[in-house]
C-alpha positions as CSV (number, residue, x, y, z in Angstrom):
1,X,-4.4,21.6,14.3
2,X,-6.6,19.4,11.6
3,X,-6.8,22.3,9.4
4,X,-2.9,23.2,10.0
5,X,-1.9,19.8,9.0
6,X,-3.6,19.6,5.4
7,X,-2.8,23.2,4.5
8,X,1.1,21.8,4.6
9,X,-0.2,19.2,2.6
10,X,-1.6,20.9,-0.1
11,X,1.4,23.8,-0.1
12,X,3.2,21.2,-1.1
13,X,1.1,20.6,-4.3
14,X,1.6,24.6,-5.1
15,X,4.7,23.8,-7.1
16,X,3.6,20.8,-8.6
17,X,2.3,22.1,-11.6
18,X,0.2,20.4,-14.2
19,X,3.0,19.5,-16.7
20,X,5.7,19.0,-13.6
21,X,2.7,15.9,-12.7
22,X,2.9,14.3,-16.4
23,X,7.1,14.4,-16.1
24,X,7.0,12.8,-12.6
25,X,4.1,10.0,-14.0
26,X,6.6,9.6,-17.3
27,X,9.3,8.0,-15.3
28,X,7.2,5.0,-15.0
29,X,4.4,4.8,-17.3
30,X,5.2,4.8,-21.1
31,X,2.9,6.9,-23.2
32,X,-0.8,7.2,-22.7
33,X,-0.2,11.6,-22.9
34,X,-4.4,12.0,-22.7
35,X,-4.6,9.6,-19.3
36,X,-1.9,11.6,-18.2
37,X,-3.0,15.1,-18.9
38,X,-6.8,14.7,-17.6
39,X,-5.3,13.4,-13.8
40,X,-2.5,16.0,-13.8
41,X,-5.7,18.4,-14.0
42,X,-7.8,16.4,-11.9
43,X,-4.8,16.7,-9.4
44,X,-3.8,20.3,-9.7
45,X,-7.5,21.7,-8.9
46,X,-7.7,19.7,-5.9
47,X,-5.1,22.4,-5.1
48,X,-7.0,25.5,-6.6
49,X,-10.3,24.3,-4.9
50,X,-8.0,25.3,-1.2
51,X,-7.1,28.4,-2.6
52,X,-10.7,29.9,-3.3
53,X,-13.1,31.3,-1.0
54,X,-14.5,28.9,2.1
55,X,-17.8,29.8,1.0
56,X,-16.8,28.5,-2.5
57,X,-14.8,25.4,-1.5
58,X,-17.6,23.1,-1.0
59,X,-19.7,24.3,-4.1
60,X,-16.0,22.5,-5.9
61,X,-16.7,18.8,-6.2
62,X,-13.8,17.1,-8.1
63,X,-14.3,16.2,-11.9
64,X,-14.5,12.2,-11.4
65,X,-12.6,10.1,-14.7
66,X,-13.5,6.9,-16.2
67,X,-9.8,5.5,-17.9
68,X,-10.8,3.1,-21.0
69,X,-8.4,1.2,-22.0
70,X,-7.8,-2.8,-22.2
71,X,-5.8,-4.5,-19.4
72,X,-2.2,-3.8,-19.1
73,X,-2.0,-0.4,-20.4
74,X,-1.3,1.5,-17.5
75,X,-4.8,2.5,-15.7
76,X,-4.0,1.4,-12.7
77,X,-0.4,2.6,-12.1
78,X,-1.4,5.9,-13.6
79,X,-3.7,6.2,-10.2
80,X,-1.4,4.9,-8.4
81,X,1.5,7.1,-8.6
82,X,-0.8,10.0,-9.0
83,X,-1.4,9.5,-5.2
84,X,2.3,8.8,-4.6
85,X,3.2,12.1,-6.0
86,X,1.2,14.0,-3.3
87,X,0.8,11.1,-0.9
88,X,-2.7,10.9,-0.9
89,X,-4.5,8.3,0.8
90,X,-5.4,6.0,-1.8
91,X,-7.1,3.1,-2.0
92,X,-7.9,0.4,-4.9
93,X,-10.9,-1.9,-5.6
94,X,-12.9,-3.9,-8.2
95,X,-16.6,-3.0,-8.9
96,X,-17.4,-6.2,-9.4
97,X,-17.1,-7.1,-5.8
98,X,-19.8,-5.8,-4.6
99,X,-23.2,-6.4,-4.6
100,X,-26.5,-4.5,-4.6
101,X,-27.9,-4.0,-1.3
102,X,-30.1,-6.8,0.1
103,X,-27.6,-10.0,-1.6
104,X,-25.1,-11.6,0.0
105,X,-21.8,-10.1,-0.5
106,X,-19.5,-6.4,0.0
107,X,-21.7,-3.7,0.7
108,X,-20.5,0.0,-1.4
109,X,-19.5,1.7,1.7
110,X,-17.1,-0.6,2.7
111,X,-14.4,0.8,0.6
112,X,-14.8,4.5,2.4
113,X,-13.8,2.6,5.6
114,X,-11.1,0.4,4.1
115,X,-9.1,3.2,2.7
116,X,-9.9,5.4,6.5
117,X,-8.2,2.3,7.9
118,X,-5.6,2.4,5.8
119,X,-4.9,5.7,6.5
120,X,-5.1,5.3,10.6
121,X,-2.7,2.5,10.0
122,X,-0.3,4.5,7.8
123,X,-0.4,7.5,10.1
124,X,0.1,5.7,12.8
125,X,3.0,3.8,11.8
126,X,4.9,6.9,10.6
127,X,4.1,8.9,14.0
128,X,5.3,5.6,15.9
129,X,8.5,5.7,13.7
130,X,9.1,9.6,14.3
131,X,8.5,9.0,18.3
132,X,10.9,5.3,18.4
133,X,14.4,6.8,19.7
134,X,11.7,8.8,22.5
135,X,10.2,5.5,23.0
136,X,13.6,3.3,22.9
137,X,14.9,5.7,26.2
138,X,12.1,4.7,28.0
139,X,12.2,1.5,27.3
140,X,15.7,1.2,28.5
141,X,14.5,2.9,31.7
142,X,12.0,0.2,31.7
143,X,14.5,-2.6,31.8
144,X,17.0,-1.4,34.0
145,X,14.3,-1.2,36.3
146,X,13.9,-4.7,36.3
147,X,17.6,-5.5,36.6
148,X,17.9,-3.4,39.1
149,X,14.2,-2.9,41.3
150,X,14.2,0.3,43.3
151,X,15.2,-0.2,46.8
152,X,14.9,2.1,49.9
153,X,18.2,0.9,50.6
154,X,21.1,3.6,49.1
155,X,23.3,1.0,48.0
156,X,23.2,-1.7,45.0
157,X,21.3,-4.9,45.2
158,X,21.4,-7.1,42.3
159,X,18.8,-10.0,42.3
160,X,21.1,-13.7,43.2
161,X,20.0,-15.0,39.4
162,X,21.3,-11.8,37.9
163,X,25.6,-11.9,38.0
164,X,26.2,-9.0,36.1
165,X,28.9,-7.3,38.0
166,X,32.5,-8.3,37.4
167,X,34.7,-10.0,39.5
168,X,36.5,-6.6,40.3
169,X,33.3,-5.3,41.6
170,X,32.8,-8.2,44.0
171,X,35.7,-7.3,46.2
172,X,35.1,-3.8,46.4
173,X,32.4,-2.2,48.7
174,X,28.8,-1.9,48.0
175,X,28.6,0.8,44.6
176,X,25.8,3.7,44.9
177,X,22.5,2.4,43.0
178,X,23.2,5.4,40.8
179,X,26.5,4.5,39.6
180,X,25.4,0.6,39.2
181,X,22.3,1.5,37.1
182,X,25.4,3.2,34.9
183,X,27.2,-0.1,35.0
184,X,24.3,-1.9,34.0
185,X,23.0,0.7,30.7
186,X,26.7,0.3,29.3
187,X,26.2,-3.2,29.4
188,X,23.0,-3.3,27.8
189,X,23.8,-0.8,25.0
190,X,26.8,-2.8,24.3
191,X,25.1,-5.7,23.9
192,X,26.5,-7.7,26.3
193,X,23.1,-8.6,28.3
194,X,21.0,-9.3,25.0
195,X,21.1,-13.3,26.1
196,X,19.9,-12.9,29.5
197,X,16.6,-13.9,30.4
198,X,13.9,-11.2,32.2
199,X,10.8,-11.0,33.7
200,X,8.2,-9.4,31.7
201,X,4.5,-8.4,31.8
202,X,2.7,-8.9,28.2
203,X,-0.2,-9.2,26.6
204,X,-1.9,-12.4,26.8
205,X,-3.1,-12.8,22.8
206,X,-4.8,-16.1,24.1
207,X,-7.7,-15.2,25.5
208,X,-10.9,-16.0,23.6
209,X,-12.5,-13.7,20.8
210,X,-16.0,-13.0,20.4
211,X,-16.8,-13.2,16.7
212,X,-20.3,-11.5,14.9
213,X,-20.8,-13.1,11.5
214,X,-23.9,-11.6,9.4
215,X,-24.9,-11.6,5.4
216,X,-22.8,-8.1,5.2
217,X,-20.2,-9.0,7.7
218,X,-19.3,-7.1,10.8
219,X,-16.7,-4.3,8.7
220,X,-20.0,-3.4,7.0
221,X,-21.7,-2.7,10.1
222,X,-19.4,0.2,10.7
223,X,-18.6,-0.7,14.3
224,X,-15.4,-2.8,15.7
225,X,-17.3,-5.0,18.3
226,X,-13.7,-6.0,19.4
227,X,-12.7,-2.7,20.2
228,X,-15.8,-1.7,22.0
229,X,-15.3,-5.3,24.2
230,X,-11.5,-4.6,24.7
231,X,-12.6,-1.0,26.5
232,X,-15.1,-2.5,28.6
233,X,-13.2,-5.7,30.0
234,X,-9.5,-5.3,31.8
235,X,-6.3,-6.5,29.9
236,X,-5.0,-9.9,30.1
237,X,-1.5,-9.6,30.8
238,X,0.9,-12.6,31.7
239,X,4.2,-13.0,33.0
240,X,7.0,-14.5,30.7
241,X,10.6,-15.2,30.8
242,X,12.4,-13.4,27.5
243,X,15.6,-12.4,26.7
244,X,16.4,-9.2,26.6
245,X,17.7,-8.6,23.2
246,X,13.5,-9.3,22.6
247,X,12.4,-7.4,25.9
248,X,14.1,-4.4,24.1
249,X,11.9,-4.4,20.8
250,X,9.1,-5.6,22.9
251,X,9.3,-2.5,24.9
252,X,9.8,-0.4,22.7
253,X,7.4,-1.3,20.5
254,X,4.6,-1.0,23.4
255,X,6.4,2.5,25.0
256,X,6.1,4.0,21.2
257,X,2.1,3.5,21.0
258,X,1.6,5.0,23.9
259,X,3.4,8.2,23.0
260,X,1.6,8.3,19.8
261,X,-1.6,10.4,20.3
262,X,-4.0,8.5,18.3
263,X,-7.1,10.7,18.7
264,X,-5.2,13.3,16.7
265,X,-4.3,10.0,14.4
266,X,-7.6,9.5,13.8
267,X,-9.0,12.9,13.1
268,X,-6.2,13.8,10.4
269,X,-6.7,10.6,8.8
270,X,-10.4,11.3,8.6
271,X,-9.5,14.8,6.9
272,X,-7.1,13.4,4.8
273,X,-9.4,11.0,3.3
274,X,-12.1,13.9,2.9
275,X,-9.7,16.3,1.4
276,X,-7.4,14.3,-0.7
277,X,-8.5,10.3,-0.9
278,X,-8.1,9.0,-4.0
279,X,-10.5,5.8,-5.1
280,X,-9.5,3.6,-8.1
281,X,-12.6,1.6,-9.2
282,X,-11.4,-0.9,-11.0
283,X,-13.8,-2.9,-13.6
284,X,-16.1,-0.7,-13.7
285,X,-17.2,-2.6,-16.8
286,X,-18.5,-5.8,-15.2
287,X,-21.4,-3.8,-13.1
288,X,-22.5,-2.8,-16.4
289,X,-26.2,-4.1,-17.6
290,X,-27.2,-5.2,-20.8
291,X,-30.6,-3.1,-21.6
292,X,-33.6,-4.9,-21.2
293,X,-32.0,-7.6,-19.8
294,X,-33.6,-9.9,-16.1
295,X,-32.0,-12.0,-13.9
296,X,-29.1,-11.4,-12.7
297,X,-28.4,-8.3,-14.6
298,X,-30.6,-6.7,-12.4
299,X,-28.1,-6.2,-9.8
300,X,-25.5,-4.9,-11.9
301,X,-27.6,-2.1,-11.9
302,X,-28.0,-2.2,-8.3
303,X,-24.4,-1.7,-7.9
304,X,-24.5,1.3,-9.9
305,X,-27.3,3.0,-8.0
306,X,-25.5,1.9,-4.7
307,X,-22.2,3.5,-6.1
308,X,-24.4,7.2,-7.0
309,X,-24.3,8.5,-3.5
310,X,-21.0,7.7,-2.8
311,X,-19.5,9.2,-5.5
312,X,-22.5,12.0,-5.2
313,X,-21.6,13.1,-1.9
314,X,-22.5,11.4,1.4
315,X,-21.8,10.7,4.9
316,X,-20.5,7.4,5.6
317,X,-20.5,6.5,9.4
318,X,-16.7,4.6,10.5
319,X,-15.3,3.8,13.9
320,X,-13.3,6.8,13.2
321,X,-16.3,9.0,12.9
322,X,-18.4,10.0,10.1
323,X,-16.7,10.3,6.4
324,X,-17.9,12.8,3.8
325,X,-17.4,11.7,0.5
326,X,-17.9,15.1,-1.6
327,X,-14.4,15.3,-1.9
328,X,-13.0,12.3,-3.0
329,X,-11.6,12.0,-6.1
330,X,-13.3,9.0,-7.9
331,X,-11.2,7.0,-10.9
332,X,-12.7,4.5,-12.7
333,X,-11.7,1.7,-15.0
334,X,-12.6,-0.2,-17.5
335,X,-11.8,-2.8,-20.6
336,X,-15.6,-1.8,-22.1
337,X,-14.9,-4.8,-24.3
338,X,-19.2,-5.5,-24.1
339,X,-20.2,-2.5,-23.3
340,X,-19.7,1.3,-23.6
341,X,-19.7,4.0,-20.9
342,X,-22.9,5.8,-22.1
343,X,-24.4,1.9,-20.7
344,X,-24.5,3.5,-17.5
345,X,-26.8,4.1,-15.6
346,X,-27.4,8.3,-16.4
347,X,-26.7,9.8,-12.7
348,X,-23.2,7.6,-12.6
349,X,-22.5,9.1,-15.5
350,X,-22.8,12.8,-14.6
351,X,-20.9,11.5,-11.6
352,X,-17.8,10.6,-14.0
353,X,-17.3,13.9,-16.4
354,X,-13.9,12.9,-18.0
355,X,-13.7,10.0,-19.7
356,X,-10.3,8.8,-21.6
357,X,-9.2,6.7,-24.0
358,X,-6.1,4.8,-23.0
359,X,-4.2,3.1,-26.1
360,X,-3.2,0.2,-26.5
361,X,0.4,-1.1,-26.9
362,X,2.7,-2.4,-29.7
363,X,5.6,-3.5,-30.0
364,X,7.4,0.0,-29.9
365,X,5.6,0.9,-26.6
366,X,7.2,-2.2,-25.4
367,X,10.6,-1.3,-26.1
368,X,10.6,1.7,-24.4
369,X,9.0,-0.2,-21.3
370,X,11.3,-2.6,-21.1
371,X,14.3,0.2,-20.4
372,X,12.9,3.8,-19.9
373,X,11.0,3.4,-16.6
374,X,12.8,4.0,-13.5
375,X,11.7,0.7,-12.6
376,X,12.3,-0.8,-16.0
377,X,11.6,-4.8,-16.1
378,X,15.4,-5.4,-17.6
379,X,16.7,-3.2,-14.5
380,X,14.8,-5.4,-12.4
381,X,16.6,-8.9,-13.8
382,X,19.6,-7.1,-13.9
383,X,19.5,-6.2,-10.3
384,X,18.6,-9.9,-9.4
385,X,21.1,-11.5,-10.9
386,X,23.7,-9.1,-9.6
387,X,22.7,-10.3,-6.2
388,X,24.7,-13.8,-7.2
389,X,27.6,-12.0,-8.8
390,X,26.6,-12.2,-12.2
391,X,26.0,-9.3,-14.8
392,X,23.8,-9.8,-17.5
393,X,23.2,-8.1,-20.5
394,X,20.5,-7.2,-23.2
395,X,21.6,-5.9,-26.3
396,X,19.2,-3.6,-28.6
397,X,18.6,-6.8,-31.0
398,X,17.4,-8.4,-27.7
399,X,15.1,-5.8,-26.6
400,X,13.4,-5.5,-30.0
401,X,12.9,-9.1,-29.9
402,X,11.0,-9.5,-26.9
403,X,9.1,-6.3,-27.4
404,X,8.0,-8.1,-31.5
405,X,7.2,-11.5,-29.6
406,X,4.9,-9.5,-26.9
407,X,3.0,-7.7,-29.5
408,X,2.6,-10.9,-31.6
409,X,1.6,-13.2,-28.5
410,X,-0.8,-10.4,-27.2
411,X,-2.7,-10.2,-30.9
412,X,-2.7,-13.7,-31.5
413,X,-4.3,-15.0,-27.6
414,X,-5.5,-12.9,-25.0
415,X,-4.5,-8.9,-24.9
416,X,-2.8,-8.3,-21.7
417,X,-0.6,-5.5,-22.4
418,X,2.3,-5.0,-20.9
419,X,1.9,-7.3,-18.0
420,X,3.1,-10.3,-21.2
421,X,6.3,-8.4,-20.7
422,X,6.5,-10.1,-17.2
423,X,5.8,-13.7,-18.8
424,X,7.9,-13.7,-21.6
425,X,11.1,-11.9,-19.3
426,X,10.0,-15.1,-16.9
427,X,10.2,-17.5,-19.6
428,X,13.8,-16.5,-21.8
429,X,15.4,-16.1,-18.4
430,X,14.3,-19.3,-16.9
431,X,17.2,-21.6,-17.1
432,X,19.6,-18.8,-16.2
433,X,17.6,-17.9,-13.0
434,X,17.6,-21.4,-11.6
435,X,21.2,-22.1,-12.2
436,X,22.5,-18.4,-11.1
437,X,24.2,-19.9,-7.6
438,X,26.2,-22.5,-9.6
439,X,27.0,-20.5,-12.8
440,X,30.4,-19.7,-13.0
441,X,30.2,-17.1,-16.4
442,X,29.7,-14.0,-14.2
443,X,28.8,-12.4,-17.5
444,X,26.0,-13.3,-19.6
445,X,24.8,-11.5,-22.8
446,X,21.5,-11.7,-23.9
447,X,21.2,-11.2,-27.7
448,X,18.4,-11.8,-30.6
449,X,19.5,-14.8,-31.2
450,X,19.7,-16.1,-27.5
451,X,15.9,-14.9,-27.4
452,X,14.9,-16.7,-30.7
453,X,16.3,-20.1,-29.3
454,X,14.4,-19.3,-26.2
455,X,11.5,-18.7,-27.2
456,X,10.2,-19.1,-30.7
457,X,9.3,-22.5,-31.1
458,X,6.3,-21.3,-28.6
459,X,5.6,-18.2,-30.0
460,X,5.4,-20.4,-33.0
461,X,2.5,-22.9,-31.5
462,X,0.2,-20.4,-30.8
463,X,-1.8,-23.4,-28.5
464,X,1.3,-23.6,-26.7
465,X,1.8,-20.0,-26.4
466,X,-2.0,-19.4,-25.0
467,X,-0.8,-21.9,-22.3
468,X,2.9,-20.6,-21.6
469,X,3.2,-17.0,-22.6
């Protein structure tokens, strides 16, 4: 069954070819053709890795990337819809987080469990979701139960504090239990009971928790002390009076995690993570060392050596059961303003073959940011403001504009990329997006010289622009 499951996974990757990858990561990255091409490879051999030999498969490991490239430039979201495409369990995280073994702080293995919890979590969710209309029938068994308790008796008896049955009913004989329990599920899926209150056993969420605190904290430790306490004691359940349009989702929600085998959950997740996890390492940069240097510096190096096996190959122990991480596809990132890749130490680099160069981005770059994407910033505002009935504009003139004044910003303070797209959109549209609800133009055109006003007499104080833009 494990193996069934991720063999439909990866067929679906058998016509996703290489330059099919770089179309689908076009629609929403601008550019950057190199970062592109290396993770459409990267991606397509994960592929051509299940179509060799067994005996050959784990000889395979994937061909890890470091993506250089100041902030803003699309690292991150190139990762990020790179596991989209195949829905891969993905996970992101800085570097700089962690610490080397023995100080204070997030110990490397850490983010093999965080992204096999994620994955639990997202499995579960979506087999919960598949199994709800399964789980919404019972449920409804579930409550008509308790308006109606089973009685040895063959006719109807309704509890006194439930007057459910009509006035017509009243004068006629006693119904059969069968044909009331009808009565009843009419009313119910009509909606006409969701105010009454019921009678229902739930979980009591107030009973006290044992906490472990330790210098690597308890996720480190590998072991969900909460978990293994919950198995051993009974569960605290208490009485409470709801109303049934609550009871309903209540129940269902409760009759749906039963019906979702989470065993099975747990060992396709743990597959999944194995076979096609995808880890972003963000700043990869900050863990690097200056040579010869003490102090501090020492652990940066640390990091690194803790990081080797990991991305080497190991076993990492979960709750879930034990993780190998030969298979994981590691990506990597970083500004390497102060430093250079080759600063590594030498095993993390053999760890991390491909290395590319991500460029960074002018003002034309920006243009087509602003309205190529599929989720284009202007497409975004435009949407917004059509939620209070106004349509709103941006000629060419405009566009340009911005797109000049985030390439001069950017050169003139801090480089952020594009995310000074988001600031400067933030900024012209300001006035516009607070008085949206009492504006009564319901069409609004932005043009060059509506931007200019806006915005250059900051641009123009370049103290004031560090602080605003």
């Amino acid at each position: 069954m494990r193996e069934n499951k991720e063999n439909e996974r990866f067929k679906t990757m058998k016509d996703l070819k290489p330059g099919q990858i770089v179309t689908e990561l076009d629609k929403y990255i601008i550019g950057q053709k190199d970062a592109k091409k290396s993770v459409a490879i990267a991606l397509r051999n994960r592929w051509r890795r299940r179509q060799v030999d067994k005996d050959l498969q784990d000889e395979i490991a994937p061909k890890n990337i470091i993506l250089i490239g100041p902030t803003g430039v699309g690292k991150t979201e190139i990762a990020r819809r790179l596991a989209n495409l195949t829905d891969s369990p993905f996970y992101k995280v800085e570097a700089s987080k962690f610490t080397e073994v023995g100080y204070v702080g997030r110990d490397v293995e850490s983010m093999i469990r965080d992204i096999v919890e994620l994955t639990v979590n997202d499995l579960r969710n979506r087999e919960q979701d598949a199994v709800q209309e399964k789980a919404a029938s019972i449920a409804e068994e579930r409550l008509l139960d308790l308006l109606l308790p089973p009685s040895s008796k063959t006719g109807a008896s309704i509890s006194n504090d439930i007057d459910i049955i009509t006035t017509e009913e009243k004068g006629e004989e006693a119904q059969p239990k069968a044909s009331t329990r009808e009565k009843l599920r009419k009313m119910l899926r009509a909606g006409k009971l969701d105010s009454r209150p019921v009678d229902l056993e739930v979980a009591d969420k107030s009973s006290p928790m044992v906490e472990i605190f330790s210098n690597s904290g308890i996720e480190e430790m590998g072991i969900n002390v909460k978990d293994m306490l919950g198995n051993l004691m009974p569960k605290n359940t208490k009485r409470r009076k709801i109303k049934i349009k609550d009871a309903i989702k209540l129940v269902t929600q409760e009759e749906a995690a039963h019906l979702v085998d989470m065993e099975k959950i747990k060992t396709d997740a743990v597959t999944m993570v194995e076979q096609s996890g995808i880890i972003f390492l963000d700043e990869i940069d900050k863990i690097v060392g200056k040579e010869k240097s003490q102090g501090p510096e020492v652990s940066k190096e640390g990091v690194q050596r803790d990081l080797l096996p990991i991305v080497e190959g190991s076993s990492v122990p979960t709750k879930y059961g034990i993780v190998k991480t030969d298979h994981i596809l590691f990506i990597a990132s970083g500004a390497f303003h102060m430093s250079k890749p080759s600063d590594l130490i030498p095993e993390l680099q053999g760890r991390f073959p491909i290395r590319v160069e991500l460029n960074s981005l002018g003002a034309h770059e920006f243009t087509r940011i602003l309205t190529e994407p599929k989720n284009a910033l202007v497409l975004q505002y435009i949407a917004l403001l059509r939620t209070e009935g106004i349509e709103i504009e941006f000629t060419s003139g405009a566009i340009e504009k911005i797109a000049d004044i985030a390439e001069k910003v950017n050169s003139t303070t801090e480089n952020i990329g594009a995310r000074r797209l988001h600031t400067i959109m933030e900024k012209l549209l300001e006035d516009i997006l607070f008085k949206a609800p009492d504006i009564d133009e319901k069409l609004i055109v932005i043009d060059a010289s509506f931007v200019e006003k806006q915005l250059m007499s900051i641009v123009e104080n370049e103290d004031l622009s560090r602080y605003i833009l």
